[in-house]
N, C-alpha and C positions, 0 to 999 in steps of 0.2 A: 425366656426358655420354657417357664411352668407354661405359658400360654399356649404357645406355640404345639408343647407336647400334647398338654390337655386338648386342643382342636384337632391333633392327628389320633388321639386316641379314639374321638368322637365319630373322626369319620371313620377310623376299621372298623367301630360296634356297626356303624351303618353299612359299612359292604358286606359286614356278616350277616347284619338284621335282613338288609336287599335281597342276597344269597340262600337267604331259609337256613344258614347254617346254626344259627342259635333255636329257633321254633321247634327245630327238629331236636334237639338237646332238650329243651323243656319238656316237647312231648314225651319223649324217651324218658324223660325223669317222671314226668308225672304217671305214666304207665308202671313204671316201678316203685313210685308209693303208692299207689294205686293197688298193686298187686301183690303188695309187700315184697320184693324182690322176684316173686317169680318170673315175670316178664320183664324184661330189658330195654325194649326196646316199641314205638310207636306202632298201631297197627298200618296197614299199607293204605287204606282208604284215608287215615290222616294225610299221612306219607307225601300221595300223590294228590291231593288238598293242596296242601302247601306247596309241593312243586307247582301246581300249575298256578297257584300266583305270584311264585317267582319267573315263572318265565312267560308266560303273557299279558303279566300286568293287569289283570281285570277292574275296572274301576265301581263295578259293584260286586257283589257276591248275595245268592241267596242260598240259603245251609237249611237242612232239614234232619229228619232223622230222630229215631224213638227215643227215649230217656235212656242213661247212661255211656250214649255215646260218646260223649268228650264235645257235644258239640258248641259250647261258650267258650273252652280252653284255645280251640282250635282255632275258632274265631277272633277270639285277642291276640293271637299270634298273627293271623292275615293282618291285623289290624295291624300290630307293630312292622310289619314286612313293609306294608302300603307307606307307613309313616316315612321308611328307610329310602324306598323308593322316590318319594316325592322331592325327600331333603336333598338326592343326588341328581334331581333334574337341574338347566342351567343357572335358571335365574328361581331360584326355589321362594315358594313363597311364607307368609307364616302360615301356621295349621292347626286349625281348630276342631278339637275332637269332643263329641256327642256323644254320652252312651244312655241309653232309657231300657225300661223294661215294661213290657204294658201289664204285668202282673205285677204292677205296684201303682199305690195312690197317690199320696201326699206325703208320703212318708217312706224314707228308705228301708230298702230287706235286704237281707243276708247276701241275696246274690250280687246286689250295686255292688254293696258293700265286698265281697269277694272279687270283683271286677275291679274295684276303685284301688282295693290295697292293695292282689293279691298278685296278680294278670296284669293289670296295667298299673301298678304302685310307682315304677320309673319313671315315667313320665311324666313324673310331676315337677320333676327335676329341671325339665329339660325346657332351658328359654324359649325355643323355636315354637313351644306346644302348648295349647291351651287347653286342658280337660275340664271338661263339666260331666261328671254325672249325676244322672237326677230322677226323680221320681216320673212317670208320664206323666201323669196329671198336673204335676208342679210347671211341666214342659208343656204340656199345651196350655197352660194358664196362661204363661210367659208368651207364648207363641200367639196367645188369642184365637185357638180354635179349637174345636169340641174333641174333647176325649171320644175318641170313637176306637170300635175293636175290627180288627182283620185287614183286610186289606185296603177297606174303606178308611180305616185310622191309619196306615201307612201310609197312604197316598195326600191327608190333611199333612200329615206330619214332616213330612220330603216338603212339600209344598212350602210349607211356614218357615223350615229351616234356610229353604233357597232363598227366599228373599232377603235373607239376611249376608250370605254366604257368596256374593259377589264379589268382595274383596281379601279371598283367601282360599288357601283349601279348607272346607269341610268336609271331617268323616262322622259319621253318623252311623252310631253300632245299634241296633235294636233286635231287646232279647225277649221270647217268651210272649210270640207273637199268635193270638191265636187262629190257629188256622182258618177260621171262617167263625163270625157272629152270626152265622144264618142258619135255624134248624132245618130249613127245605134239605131233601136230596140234592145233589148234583148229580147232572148228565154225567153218566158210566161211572158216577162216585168220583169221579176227580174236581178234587175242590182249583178253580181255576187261577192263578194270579198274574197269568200274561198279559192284563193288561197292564201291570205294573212296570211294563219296558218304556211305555211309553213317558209316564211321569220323571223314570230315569235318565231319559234323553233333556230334558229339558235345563238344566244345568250343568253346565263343562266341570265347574268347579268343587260338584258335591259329589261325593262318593259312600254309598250307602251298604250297609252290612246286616243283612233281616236274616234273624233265624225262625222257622217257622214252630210253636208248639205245636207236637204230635197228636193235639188234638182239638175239637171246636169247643166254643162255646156255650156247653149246652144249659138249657133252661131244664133244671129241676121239675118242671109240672111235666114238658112236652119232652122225655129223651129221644136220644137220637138210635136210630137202631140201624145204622153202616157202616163201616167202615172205610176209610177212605184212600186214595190217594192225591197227589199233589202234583199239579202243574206249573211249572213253573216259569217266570218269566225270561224271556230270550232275547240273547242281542250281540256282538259283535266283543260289545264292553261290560258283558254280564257271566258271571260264572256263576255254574247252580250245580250245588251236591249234596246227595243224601250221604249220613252214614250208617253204618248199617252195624260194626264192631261194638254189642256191650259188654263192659267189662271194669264199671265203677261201684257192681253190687256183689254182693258173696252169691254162690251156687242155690244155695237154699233160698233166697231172696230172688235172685234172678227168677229161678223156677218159680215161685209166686207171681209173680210183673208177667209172667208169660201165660199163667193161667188167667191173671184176669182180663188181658187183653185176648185171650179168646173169648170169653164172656161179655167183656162190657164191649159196646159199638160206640161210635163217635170218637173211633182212636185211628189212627195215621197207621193204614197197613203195613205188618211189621213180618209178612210171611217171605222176606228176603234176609231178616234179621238172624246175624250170627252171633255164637256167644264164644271164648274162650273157651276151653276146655276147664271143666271143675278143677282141676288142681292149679290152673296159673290163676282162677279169681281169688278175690280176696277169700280170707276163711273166716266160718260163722256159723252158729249152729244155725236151727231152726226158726224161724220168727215165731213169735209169741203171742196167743190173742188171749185175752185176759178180763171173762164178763164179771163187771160188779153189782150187785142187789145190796138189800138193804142189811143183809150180814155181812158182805164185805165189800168193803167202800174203797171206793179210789187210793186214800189213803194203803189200806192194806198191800194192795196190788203195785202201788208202786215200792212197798215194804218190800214184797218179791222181787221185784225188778233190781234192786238194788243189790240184792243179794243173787243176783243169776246173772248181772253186767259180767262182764270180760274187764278186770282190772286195768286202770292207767290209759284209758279208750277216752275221747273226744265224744260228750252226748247233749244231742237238742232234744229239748221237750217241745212238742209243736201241741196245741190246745186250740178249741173251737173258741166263739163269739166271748163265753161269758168260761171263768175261774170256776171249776169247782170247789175249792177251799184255796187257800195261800200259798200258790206252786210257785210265786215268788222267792219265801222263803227258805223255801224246798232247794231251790235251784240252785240261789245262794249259797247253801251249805258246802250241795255238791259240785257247786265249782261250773255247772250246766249253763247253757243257753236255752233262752226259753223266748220260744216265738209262735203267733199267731197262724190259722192254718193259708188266713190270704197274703200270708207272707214266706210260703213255703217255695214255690216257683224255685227252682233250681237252684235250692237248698242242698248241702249234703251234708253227712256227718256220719263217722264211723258208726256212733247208734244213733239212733232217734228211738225215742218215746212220744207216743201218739196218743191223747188222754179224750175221749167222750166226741171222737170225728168218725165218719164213715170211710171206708177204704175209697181211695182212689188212684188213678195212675200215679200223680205227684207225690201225695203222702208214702205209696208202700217201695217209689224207689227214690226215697233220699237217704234210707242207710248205706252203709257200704257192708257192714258187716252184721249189728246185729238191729232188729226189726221188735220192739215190743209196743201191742197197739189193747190199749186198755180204753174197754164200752160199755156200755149197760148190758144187760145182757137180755135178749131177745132182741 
């Protein structure tokens, strides 16, 4: 009878998971820790996200869209939908799930790690499913072919995976994809990836999930000075969508993220981007920049910071190459996480502390609320 029950219960989680009717439930919750209550409910570009991979089935999906749109949450939900979907085709097979991020080495960040426990932690459970997540690099080791970035490293990485992926479903989630390794211009600024329909045709049984970063790869000596937009690839069994709703940073942070992406180019144009209104984002004061010299040291500064925190708040310390003194022991005390800056890629936490990096898109939006960024000063 236990059995019996437990495989009926298995399969309504499946007609609901199939249905979008739990994705939509998560979104909706996560919008309202998200916003601390103010908001309720998912915005409508999720919304219709989600509906249209319940009801056309798409066997790939390509996601784009600027920082804080919710677009990894969104994704792990298509991903679960896909999963529901397959286990109620006739003869269902088993199903192997892939998830990489190409802003990672050899070594896991915060985001796997958030995708492994947090988004996709059920699944671990579940016989029918096999997850691996992993670092790129560790993944093309194993795969035997070159770390490579943009579309040229997706197209290796589809490739390595299909050969393997003839005796099952494989889905294959990859996050934090950089828009383009190339600093040339592209014709009319559209960075192009249509030709990735093609590689997507090539196996029945792989089903792939690319989210694109909002921005390129740029080389430090040569920057990039456009902005761009993105083309994306097309096909019958391909869904492609931007989103456009932010609403995982406070007001005061947001309006920063908005300032610097007028400023800095080699960012994924964002002049359709909308924001909540100031009272449903999260609340926060001002972000905080904070120069040290040799009267006041790092040390001090994060003295301040400790004392100007928002009590009982979730905070990463994110730090460049090399430790300015033992922020180990620091962090320890305070109960913090503390991670490297190539480990930030779609990272979040109600604060971050940013200790001796230069601003960037990634670093100034992974707080949600408060933003303190301590540098030398000049």
């Amino acid at each position: 009878f236990r059995r019996v029950l437990f495989r009926s219960i298995n399969e309504l989680n499946d007609i609901l998971r199939a249905g979008g009717i739990y994705s939509f439930l998560i979104l909706d919750r996560d919008m309202t820790n998200v916003t601390g209550g103010k908001v309720l409910h998912c915005d409508e570009g999720q919304r219709d996200f989600i509906e249209k991979v319940v009801n056309n089935k798409p066997r790939h999906l390509f996601l784009c869209g600027s920082p804080g749109t919710g677009k990894t949450i969104a994704a792990c939900e298509a991903l679960k939908t896909k999963i529901s979907q397959l286990k109620q085709q006739e003869k269902p097979k088993k199903i192997n799930v892939i998830v990489t991020s190409f802003r990672s080495d050899y070594t896991s960040t915060p985001l796997l790690d958030d995708i492994k426990d947090r988004f996709l932690g059920n699944l671990q459970s579940i016989a029918e499913i096999t997850l691996q997540v992993k670092p790129y690099k560790t993944l093309c080791q194993e795969l035997s072919i070159p770390a490579t970035h943009g579309i040229e490293g997706v197209q290796a990485l589809l490739r390595g995976i299909s050969r393997n992926a003839n005796n099952m479903e494989t889905i294959i989630l990859v996050d934090e994809v950089w828009a383009s390794a190339s600093q040339s211009v592209p014709e009319h600024k559209r960075i192009d990836w249509s030709s990735l329909s093609h590689i997507l045709k090539e196996n029945a049984n792989l089903h792939a999930i690319i989210i694109a970063s909002p921005q390129i790869m740029e080389d430090t000596l040569s920057p990039v000075n456009f902005s761009f937009e993105i083309q994306p690839p097309e096909g019958e069994d391909i869904l492609t969508h931007q989103f456009f709703v932010r609403y995982r940073n406070s007001y005061a942070i947001s309006c920063l993220i908005n300032h610097f992406q007028f400023i800095k180019k080699g960012l994924l144009n964002h002049q359709n981007d909308t924001f909540l209104k100031e009272e449903q984002l999260p609340s926060g004061p001002l972000p905080a920049l904070i120069s040290v010299n040799a009267q006041i040291t790092v040390e001090h500064a994060l003295s301040f910071v400790i004392k100007k925190m928002e009590k009982g708040m979730s905070v990463t310390l994110v730090h460049g190459t090399e430790l300015p003194f033992n922020l180990q022991e620091l962090c320890k005390k305070h109960s913090w996480k503390l991670t490297r800056s190539a480990n930030v890629a779609g990272l979040e936490d109600q604060i971050i502390v940013v200790v001796d990096l230069g601003p960037s898109l990634e670093i100034l939006s992974r707080a949600r609320k408060q933003l303190f960024i301590i540098n030398k000063e000049g």
